[in-house]
N, C-alpha and C positions, 0 to 999 in steps of 0.2 A: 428549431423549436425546442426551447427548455421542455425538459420533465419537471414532475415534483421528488425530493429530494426526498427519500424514505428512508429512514434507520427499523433494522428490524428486531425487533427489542423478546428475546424470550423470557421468562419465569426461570426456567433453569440457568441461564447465563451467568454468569459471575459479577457479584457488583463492579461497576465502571471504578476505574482507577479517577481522581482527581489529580493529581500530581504527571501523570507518566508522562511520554510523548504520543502527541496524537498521529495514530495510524488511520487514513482512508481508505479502503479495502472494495475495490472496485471489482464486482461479475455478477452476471449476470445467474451462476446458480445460486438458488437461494441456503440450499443447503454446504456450499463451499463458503458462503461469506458467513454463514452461522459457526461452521468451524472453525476459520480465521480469526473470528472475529471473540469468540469465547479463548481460544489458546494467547492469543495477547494482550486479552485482558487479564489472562490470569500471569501471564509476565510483567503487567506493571502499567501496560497502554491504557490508554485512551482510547477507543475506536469507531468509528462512525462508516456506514457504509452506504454503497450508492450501486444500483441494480445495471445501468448501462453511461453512456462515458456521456449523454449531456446531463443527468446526474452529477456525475462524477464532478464536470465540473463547475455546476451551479455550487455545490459541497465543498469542490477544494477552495472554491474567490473566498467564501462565504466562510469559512472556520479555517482555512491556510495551517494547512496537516503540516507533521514533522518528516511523514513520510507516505508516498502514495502506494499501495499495491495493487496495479492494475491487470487485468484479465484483457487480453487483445480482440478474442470475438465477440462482441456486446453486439446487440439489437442497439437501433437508431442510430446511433454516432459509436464505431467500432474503437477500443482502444489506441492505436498508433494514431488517429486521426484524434481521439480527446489528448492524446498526449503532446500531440505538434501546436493543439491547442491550446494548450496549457503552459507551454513552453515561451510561447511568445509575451506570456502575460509577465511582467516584470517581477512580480511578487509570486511568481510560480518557477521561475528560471534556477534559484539553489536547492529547490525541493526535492530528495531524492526518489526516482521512482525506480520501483520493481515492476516489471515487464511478468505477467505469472499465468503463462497459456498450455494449453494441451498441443500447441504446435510449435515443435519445436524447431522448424525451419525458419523460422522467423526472429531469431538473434539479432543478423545483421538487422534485420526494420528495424527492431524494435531499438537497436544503437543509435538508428541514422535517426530517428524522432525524435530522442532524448532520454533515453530509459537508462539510468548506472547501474543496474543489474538484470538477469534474465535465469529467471526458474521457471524450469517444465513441468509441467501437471503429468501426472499430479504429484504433488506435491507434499512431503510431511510439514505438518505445522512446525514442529520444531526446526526446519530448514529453514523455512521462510521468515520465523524466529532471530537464527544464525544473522540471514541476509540483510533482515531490517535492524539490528544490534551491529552490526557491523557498516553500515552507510551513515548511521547514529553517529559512531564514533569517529567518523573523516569530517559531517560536518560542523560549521561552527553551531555553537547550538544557540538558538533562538530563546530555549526556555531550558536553562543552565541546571536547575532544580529536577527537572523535570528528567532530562536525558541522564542527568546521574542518580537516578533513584535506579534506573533497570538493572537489569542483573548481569552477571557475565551468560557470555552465549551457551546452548546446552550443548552444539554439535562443536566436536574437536574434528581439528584437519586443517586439510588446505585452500585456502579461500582463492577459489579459481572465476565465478560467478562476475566479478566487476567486470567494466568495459575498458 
């Protein structure tokens, strides 16, 4: 059973980038995807968001993100189960996704489903920043203009996060 497909749009947010690459930012708090969703748009994204994973992926067929950031425990269709689903869809199979739960026992799943990275909630914006600036830069980019307007990452270190 589809959902309807919401973006949650504030007053305070930060006008939407035109150019960046577009981030999907999938969970079910409303106040994490308001966070998310303001801190990379003020990096340069694009971002569009979706409250639980058949959401997620009526959103991702329907506007095919540069990058997905998924939340694992969602209502109706849980994360690892929208992302096995997503995975099989042809035009969703190079799209990189972040795995981004409060449990963090769930690595391995979230590997064996499809996920090229995993951060634990919670989470700094500026990490999840790092993660998606860095999957940006392994893949080919779809929209050439777009992935090279972003900026370099804000977190220095060692990039341990891939699978």
């Amino acid at each position: 059973m589809a959902t309807a497909v919401t973006t949650y749009v504030s007053e305070k947010s930060p006008a939407p980038s035109t150019t960046g690459p577009l981030v999907l930012v999938v969970d079910d708090d409303r106040d994490a995807r308001t966070i998310y969703r303001g801190y990379l748009r003020a990096m340069g994204c694009r971002v569009v968001t979706a409250p639980d994973g058949n959401a997620a992926i009526d959103l991702a067929v329907l506007r095919r993100p540069d990058v997905i950031v998924m939340d694992l425990a969602l209502p109706y269709m849980d994360g690892l189960s929208a992302i096995r689903h997503l995975r099989r869809q042809k035009v969703m199979q190079r799209v990189p996704i972040i795995a981004l739960t409060a449990v963090p026992t769930s690595r391995e799943s979230a590997r064996r489903a499809g996920c090229d990275a995993f951060l634990a909630k919670p989470c700094l914006p500026e990490l999840l920043w790092w993660e998606v600036r860095a999957l940006l830069s392994r893949i080919e980019p779809r929209r050439p203009t777009a992935i090279a307007s972003i900026g370099a990452p804000m977190v220095p270190g060692i990039h341990d996060d891939l699978f």
